[in-house]
C-alpha positions as semicolon CSV with decimal commas, in nm:
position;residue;x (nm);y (nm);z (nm)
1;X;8,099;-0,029;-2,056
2;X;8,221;-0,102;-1,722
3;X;8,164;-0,001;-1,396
4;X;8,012;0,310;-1,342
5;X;7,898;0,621;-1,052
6;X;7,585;0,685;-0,936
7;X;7,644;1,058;-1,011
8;X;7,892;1,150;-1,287
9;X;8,222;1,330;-1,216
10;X;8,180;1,676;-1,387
11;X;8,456;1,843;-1,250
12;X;8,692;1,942;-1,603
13;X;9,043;2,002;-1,640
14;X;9,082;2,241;-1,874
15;X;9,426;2,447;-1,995
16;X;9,460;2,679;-2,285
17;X;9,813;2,809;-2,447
18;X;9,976;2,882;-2,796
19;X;10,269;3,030;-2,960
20;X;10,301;3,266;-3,281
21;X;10,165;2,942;-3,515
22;X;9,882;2,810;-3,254
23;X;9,633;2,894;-2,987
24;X;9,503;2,594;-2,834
25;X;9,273;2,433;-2,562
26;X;9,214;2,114;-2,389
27;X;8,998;1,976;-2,149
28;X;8,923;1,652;-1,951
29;X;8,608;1,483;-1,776
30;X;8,586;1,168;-1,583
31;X;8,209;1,140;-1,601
32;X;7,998;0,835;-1,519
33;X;8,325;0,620;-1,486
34;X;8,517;0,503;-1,175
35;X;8,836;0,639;-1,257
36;X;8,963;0,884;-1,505
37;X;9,194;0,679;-1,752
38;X;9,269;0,955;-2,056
39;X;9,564;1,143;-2,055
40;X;9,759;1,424;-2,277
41;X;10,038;1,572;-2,414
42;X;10,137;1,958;-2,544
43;X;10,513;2,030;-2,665
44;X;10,482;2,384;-2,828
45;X;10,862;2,375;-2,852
46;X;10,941;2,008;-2,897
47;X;11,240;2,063;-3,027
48;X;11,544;2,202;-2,867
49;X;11,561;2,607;-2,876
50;X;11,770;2,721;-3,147
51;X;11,852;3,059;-3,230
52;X;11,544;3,197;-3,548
53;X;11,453;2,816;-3,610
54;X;11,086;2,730;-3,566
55;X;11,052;2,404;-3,373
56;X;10,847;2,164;-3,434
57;X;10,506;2,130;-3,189
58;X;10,315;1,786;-3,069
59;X;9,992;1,747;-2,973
60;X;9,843;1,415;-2,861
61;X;9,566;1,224;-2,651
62;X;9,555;0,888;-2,479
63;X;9,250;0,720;-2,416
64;X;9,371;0,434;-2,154
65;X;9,207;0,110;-2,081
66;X;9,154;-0,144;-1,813
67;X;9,351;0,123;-1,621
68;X;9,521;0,408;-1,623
69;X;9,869;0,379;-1,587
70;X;10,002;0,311;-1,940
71;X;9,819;0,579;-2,078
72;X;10,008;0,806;-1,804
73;X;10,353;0,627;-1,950
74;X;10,250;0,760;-2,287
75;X;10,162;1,111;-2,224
76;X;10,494;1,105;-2,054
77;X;10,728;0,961;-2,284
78;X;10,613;0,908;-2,629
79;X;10,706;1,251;-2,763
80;X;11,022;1,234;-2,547
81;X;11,159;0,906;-2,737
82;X;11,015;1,046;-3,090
83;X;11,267;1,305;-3,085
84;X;11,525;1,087;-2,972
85;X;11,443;0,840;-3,282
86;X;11,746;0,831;-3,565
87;X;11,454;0,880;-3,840
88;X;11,371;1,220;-3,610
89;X;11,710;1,384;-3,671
90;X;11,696;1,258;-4,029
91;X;11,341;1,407;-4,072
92;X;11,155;1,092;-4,151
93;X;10,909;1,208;-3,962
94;X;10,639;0,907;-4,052
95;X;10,890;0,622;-3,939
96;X;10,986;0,825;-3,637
97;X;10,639;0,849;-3,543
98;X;10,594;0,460;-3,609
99;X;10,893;0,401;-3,447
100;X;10,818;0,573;-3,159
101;X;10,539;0,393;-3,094
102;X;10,655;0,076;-3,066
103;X;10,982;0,170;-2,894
104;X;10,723;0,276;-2,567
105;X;10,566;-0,047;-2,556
106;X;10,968;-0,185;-2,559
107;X;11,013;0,095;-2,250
108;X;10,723;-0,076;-2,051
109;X;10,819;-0,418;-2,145
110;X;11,163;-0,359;-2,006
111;X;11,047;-0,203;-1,675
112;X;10,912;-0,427;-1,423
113;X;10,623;-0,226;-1,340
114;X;10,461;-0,264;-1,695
115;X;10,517;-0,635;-1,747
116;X;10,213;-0,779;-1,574
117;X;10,002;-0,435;-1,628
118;X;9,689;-0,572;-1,760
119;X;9,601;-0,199;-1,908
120;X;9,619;0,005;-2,261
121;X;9,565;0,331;-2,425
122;X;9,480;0,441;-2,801
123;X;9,703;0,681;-2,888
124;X;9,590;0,980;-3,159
125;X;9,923;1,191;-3,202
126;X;9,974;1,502;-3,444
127;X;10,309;1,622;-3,530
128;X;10,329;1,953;-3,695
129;X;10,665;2,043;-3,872
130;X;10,844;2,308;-3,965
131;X;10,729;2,351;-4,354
132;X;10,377;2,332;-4,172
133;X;10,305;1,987;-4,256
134;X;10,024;1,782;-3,986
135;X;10,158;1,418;-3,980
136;X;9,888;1,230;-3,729
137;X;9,981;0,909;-3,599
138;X;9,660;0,641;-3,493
139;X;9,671;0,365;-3,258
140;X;9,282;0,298;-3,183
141;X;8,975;0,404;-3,220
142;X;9,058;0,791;-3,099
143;X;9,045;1,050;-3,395
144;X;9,135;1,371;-3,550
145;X;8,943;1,600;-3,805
146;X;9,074;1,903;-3,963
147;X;8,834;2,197;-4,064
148;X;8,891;2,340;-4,429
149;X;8,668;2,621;-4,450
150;X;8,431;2,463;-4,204
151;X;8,419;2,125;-4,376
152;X;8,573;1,833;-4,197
153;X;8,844;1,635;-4,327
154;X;8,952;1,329;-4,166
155;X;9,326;1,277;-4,040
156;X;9,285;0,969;-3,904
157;X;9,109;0,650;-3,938
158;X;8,936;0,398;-3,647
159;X;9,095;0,058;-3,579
160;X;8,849;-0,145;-3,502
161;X;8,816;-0,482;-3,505
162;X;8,557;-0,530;-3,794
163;X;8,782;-0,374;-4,043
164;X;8,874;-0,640;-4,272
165;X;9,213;-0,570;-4,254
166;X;9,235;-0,590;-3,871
167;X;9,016;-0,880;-3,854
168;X;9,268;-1,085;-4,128
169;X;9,564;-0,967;-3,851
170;X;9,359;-1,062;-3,571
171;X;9,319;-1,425;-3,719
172;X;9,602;-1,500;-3,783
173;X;9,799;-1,407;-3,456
174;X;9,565;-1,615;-3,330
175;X;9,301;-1,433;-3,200
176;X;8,919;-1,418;-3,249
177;X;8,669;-1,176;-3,260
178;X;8,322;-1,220;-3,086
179;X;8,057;-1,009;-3,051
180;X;8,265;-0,730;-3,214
181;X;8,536;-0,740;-2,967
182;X;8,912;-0,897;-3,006
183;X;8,880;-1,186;-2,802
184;X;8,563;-1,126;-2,663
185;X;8,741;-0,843;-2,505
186;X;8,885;-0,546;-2,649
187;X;8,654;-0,350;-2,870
188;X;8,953;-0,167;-3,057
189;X;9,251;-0,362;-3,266
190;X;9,543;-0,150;-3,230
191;X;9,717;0,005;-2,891
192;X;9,938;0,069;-2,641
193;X;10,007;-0,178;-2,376
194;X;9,745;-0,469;-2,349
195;X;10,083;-0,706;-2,344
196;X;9,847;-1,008;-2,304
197;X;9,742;-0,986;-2,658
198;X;10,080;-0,913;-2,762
199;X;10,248;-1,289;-2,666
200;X;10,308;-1,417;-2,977
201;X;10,676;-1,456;-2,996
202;X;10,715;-1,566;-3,321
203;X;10,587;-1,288;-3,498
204;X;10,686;-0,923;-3,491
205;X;10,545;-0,617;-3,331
206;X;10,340;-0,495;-3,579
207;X;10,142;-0,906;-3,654
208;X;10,026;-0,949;-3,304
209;X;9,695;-0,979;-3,212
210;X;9,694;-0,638;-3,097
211;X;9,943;-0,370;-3,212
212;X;10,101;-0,073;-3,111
213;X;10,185;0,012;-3,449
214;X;10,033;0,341;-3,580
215;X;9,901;0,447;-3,945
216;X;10,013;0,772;-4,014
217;X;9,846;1,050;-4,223
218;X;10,008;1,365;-4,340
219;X;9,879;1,679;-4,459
220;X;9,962;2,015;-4,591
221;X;9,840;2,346;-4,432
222;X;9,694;2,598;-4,629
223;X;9,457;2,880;-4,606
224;X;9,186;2,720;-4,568
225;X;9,309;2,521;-4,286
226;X;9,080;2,652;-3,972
227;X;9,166;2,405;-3,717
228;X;9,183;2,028;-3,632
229;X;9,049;1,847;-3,318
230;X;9,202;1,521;-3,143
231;X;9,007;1,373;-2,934
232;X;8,926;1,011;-2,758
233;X;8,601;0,807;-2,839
234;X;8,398;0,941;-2,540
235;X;8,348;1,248;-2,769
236;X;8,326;1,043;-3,161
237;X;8,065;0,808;-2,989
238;X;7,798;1,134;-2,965
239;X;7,887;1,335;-3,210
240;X;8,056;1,258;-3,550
241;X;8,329;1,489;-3,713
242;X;8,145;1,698;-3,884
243;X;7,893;1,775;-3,528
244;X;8,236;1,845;-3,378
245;X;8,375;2,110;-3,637
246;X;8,027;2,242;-3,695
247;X;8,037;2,318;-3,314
248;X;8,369;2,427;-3,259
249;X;8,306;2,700;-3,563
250;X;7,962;2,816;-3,393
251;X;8,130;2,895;-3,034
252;X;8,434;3,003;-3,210
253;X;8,235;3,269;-3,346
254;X;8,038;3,374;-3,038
255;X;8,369;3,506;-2,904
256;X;8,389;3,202;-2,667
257;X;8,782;3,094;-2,538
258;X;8,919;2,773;-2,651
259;X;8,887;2,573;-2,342
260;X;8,517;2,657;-2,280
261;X;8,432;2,534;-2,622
262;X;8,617;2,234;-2,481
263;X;8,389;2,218;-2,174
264;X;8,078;2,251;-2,362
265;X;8,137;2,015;-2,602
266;X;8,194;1,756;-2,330
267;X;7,899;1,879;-2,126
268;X;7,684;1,832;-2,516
269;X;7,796;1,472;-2,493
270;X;7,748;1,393;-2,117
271;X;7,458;1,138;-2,073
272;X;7,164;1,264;-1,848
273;X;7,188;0,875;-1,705
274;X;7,309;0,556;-1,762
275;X;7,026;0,324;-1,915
276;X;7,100;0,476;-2,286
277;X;7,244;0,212;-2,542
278;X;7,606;0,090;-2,540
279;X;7,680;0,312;-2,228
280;X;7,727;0,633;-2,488
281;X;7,787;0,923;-2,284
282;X;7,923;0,731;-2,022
283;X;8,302;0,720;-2,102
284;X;8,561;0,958;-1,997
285;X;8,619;1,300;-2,227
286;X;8,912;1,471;-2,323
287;X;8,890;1,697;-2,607
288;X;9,172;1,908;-2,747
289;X;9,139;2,238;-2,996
290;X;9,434;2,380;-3,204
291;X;9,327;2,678;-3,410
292;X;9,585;2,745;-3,722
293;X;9,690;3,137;-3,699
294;X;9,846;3,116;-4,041
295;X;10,030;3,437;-3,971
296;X;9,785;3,600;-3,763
297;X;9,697;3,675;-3,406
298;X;9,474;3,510;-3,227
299;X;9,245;3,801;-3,198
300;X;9,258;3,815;-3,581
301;X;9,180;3,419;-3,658
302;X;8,893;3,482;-3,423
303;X;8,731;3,776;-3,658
304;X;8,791;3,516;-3,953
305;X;8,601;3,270;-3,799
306;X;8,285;3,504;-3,710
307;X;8,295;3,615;-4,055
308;X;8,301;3,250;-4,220
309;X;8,030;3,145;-3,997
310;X;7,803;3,456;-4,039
311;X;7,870;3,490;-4,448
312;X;7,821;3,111;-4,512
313;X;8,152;3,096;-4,644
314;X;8,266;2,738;-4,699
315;X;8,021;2,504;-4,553
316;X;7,720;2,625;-4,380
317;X;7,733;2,562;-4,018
318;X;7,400;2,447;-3,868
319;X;7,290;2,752;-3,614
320;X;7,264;2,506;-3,290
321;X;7,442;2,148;-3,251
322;X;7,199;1,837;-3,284
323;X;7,026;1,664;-2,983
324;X;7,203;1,339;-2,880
325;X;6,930;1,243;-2,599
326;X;6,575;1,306;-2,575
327;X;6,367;1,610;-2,376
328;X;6,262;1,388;-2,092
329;X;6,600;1,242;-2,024
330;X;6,758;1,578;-2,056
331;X;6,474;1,750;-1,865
332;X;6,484;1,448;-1,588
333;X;6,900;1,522;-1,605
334;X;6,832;1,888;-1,511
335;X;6,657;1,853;-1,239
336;X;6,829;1,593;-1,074
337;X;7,164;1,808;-1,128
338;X;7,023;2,054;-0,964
339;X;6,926;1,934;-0,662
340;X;7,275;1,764;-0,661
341;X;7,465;2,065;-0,705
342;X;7,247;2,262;-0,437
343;X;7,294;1,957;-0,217
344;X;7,683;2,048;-0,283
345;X;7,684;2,432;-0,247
346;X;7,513;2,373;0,078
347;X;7,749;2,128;0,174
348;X;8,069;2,335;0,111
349;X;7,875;2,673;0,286
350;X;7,872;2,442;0,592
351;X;8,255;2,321;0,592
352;X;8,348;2,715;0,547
353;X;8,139;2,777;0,821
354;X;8,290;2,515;1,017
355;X;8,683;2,653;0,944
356;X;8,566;3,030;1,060
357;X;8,376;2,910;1,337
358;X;8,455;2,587;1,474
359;X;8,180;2,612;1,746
360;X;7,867;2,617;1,545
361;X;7,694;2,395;1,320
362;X;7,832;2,055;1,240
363;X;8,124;1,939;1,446
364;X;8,462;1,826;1,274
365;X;8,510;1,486;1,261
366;X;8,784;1,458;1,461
367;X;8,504;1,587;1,791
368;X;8,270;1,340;1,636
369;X;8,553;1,016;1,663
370;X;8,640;1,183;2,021
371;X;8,290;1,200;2,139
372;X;8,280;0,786;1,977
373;X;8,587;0,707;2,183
374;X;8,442;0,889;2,516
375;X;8,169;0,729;2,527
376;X;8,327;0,351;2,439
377;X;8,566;0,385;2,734
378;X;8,375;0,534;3,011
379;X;7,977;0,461;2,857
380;X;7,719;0,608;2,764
381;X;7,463;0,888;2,910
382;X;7,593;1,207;2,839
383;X;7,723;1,306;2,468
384;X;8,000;1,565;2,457
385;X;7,849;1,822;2,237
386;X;8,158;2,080;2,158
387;X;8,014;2,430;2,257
388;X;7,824;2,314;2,549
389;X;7,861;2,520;2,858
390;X;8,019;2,779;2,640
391;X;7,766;2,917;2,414
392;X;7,549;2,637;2,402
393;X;7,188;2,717;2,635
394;X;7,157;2,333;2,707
395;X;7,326;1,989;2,735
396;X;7,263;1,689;2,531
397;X;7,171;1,369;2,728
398;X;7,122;1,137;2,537
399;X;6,821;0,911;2,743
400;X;6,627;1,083;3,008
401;X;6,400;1,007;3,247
402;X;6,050;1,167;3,260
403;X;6,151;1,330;3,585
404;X;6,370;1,552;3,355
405;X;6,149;1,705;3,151
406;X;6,058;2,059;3,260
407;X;5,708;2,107;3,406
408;X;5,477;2,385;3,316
409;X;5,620;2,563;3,643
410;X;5,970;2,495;3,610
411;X;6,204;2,827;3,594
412;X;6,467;2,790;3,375
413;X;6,805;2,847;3,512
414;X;7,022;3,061;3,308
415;X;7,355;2,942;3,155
416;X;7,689;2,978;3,368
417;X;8,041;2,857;3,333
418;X;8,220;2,563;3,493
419;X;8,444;2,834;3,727
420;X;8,155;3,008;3,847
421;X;7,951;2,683;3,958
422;X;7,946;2,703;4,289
423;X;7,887;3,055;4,359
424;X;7,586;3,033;4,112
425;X;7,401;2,786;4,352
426;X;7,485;3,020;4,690
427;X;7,335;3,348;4,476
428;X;7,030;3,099;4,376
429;X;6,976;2,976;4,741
430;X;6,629;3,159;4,906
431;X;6,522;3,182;5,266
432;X;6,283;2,902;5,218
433;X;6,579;2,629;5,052
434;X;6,832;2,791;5,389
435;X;6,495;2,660;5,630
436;X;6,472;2,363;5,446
437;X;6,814;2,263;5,495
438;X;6,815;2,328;5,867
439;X;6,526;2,083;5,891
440;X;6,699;1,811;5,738
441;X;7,007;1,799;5,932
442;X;6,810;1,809;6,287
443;X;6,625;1,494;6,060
444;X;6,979;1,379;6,073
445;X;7,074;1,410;6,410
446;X;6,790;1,256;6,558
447;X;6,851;0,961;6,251
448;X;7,181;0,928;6,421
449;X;7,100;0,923;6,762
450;X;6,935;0,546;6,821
451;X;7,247;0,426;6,723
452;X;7,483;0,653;6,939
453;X;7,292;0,450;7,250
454;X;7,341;0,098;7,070
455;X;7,742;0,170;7,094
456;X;7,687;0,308;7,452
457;X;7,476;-0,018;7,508
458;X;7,717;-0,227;7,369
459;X;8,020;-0,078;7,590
460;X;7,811;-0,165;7,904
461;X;7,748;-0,479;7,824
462;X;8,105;-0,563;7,768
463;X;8,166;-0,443;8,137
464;X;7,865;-0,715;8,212
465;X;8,048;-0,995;8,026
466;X;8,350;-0,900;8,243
467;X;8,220;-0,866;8,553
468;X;8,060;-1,229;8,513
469;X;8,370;-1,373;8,368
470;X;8,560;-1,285;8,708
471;X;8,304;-1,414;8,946
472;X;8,152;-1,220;9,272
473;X;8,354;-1,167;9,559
474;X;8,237;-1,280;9,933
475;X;8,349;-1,051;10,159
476;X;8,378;-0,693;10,118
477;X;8,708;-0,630;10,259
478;X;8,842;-0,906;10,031
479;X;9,108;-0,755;9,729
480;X;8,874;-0,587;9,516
481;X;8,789;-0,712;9,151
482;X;8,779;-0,468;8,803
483;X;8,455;-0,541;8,773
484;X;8,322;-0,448;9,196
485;X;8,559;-0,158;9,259
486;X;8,463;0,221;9,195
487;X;8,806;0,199;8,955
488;X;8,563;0,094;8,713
489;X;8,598;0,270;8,372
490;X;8,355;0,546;8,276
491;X;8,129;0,481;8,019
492;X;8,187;0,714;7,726
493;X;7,959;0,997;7,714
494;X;7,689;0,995;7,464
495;X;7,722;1,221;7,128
496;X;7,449;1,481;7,224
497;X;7,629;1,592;7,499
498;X;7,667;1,981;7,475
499;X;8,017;2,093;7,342
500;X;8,210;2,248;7,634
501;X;8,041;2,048;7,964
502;X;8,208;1,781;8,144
503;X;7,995;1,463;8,129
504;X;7,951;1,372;8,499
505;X;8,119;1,106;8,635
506;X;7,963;0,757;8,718
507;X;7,829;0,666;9,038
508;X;8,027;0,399;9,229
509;X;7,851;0,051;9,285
510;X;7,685;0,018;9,579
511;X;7,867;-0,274;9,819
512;X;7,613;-0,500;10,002
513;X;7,762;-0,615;10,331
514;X;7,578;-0,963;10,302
515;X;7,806;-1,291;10,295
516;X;7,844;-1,455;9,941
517;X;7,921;-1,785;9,881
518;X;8,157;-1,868;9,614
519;X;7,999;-1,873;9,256
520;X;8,075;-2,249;9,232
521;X;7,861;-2,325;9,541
522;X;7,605;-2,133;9,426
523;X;7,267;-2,269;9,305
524;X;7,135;-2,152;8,985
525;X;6,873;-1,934;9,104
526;X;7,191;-1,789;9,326
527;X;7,318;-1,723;9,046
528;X;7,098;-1,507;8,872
529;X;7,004;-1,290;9,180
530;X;7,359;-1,221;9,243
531;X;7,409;-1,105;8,865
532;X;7,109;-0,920;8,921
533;X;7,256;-0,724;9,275
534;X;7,568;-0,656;9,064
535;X;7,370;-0,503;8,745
536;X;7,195;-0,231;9,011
């Protein structure tokens, strides 16, 4: 089955057209798989326009593989080169179709891009001409059913690889088939792409192990022609063809549109989860609808329908469609979808809320990777919240220490912009914070004041150091010395003295008129009186 979502991808593509001939609509699912792989293809006018000719119309779906990409080549090109084909302009319509089909796996062998692409696609293809003639062309296990008065008719047939005349093909190209699959691998025989099956040289095109080349049907319209169906195995694995058309006629006749009967059908087939058998319900979806006017409006094919349906006319279509899963699994499905899709709503309420106000609720990830990259360069401690300070009552810290917490007498200060910062604290300031304030900075001064008389110390005993350095004079008329002479520098006046007053000056040492000795002749207890005399 391959791998698969958690959730499935319900989102549908869905389109709806027509012309005078045909009203159609188609629809696509991804589901429980990874990746949607299916594509389509609508030419309502595949011809060129010509002046009162009808033109011939295509309708086709590709169910790709290991891939997407060469089921996008097909939707692309495969009804472009048909009409290009010589058996096209001749109106061999069959061997244009077959022709066609192996002429796009000849496009992707010659491009670069496609030569190692390990992918593939069924194709399921319906050409309708003209003289109103339905020519389907198969590759795969995709399908189409007609509805003749409500009773389905096949227009194609499955290739798979336990048909005995795809298994005798298989065999002798080489290949195997184990556990139902070609190779262990594919579980279809015939399709686009998948060139590593197709390396055979010595045989053609249509003997490989797997083949591109289609079987086609063709059938002519008539009144009883309601409408056929194409679509890929995601739908023929739930319901069979008569489930299909029996739907299709029901919600045809409730009035419903084309590409909601499209939509429902896939949501009929959807699997609540994943643990059912063979992965049914699991696979992408793409269903398309083309209703057969047969001369008449679309309003008018519509009433035909209703009246089919409610006078039992043709086969009698069943009044609801039958259940795939069981109650629980649906009922388990429902609720879980539910909850998913509320969990979505929710979700996109929020992001619209974000767009028309970007400064509530969630912030945009962009603030969230700024906030990141904040907090990496400069650290942590305070988150940048966007609408903080603006509208927001409070920051966001994001540790804090018990101290921070608001006590049961706390007063909340109110919110106030960055501009206004400092004038909020002056208006906030009472008599009792002024008083406080004038306390601490006398605290401060007198703080300050030991060490104003350490530097005033310190001066002083520089002048000491000096004094001693120079030696003591012996006789007072002798030249005087820096350090005995009233030249001596006035000590700098300590910090508390008032602003405005002179400091007074310093008293002059007083000279003794005793006879020194020199210092050198001096004893040591000499010494220290005369240091002494010189300190008074």
């Amino acid at each position: 089955m391959g791998q698969i979502l958690s959730y499935p991808a319900t989102e549908k593509h869905t389109e709806t057209g027509g012309n005078a001939r045909f009203a159609y609509g188609l629809s696509e699912m991804q589901g429980w798989r990874l990746t949607m792989e299916d594509a389509h293809a609508v030419s309502l006018e595949l011809d060129e326009p010509h002046s009162d000719e009808i033109s011939n119309t295509f309708f086709a779906v590709y169910d790709g593989h290991g891939g997407g990409s060469v089921a996008r080549f097909a939707g692309q090109n495969v009804h472009r080169r048909l009409v290009k084909e010589d058996a096209y302009q001749r109106q061999n319509y069959e061997e244009a179709m077959r022709r066609a089909f192996l002429g796009t796996d000849e496009d992707m062998l010659a491009d670069p891009a496609y030569t190692r692409d390990p992918s593939g696609c069924t194709a399921i293809t319906a050409l309708v001409t003209r003289d109103n003639k339905i020519l389907v062309a198969n590759a795969g296990d995709s399908r189409s059913v007609l509805s003749v008065s409500g009773t389905a008719k096949p227009l194609s047939f499955d290739h798979k690889p336990g048909n005995e005349s795809e298994r005798k093909r298989i065999v002798a190209a080489g290949g195997f088939i184990e556990y139902g699959r070609v190779n262990g691998n594919l579980a279809l025989a015939r399709a686009l792409g998948d060139f590593e099956f197709k390396k055979n040289y010595s045989l053609t095109p249509d003997k490989q192990i797997i083949t591109s080349n289609p079987d086609v049907t063709v059938h002519d319209i008539t009144e009883d022609d309601e409408f056929f169906v194409l679509a890929c195995d995601g739908i023929w694995d739930c319901l069979n063809s008569q489930h299909v058309v029996d739907f299709v006629r029901r919600e045809v006749a409730q009035g419903k549109l084309m590409g909601q009967i499209c939509e429902n059908i896939m949501e009929h087939c959807l699997a609540p989860d994943t643990h059912g058998a063979q992965g049914i319900g699991c696979d992408n979806m793409t269903i398309l609808i083309v209703a057969i006017l047969n001369g008449k409006t679309e309003e008018e094919w519509y009433a035909m329908i209703k009246d089919r349906v409610e006078s039992k006319f043709g086969y009698n279509t069943p009044d609801a469609p039958p259940q795939i899963y069981s109650a629980t699994r649906l009922m388990s499905w429902r609720t879980r979808r539910a909850n998913f899709e509320a969990l979505e709503r929710e979700e996109q309420d929020q992001k619209a809320l974000d767009r028309t106000d970007p400064l509530s609720g969630a912030h945009p990830t962009s603030l969230d990777q700024l906030t990141r990259a904040i907090t990496d360069r400069f650290g942590a401690g305070i988150s940048f919240r966007p609408g903080s300070g603006i509208k927001s009552d409070t920051g966001a810290l994001m540790f804090q220490d018990e101290i921070d917490e608001e006590g049961p007498h706390d007063t909340p200060v109110p919110p106030i912009l960055a501009g206004r910062l400092s004038q909020n604290f002056v208006e906030h300031e009472t008599p009792e914070d002024l008083e406080q304030e004038e306390f601490m900075d006398e605290d401060e001064e007198a703080f300050k004041e030991p060490f104003n008389s350490v530097i005033y110390l310190s001066q002083a005993e520089k002048d000491r150091a000096e004094i001693r350095a120079n030696g003591v004079h012996e006789h007072e008329h002798d030249p005087p010395t820096p350090s005995s002479t009233s030249t001596q520098e006035p000590p700098s006046p300590p910090l508390d003295t008032p602003r405005g007053e002179t400091p007074p000056s310093p008293q002059q040492l007083a000279s003794r008129p005793t006879t020194q000795k020199p210092l050198s002749t001096l004893s040591d207890g000499d010494k220290a009186l005369a240091a002494a005399t010189v300190e008074c």
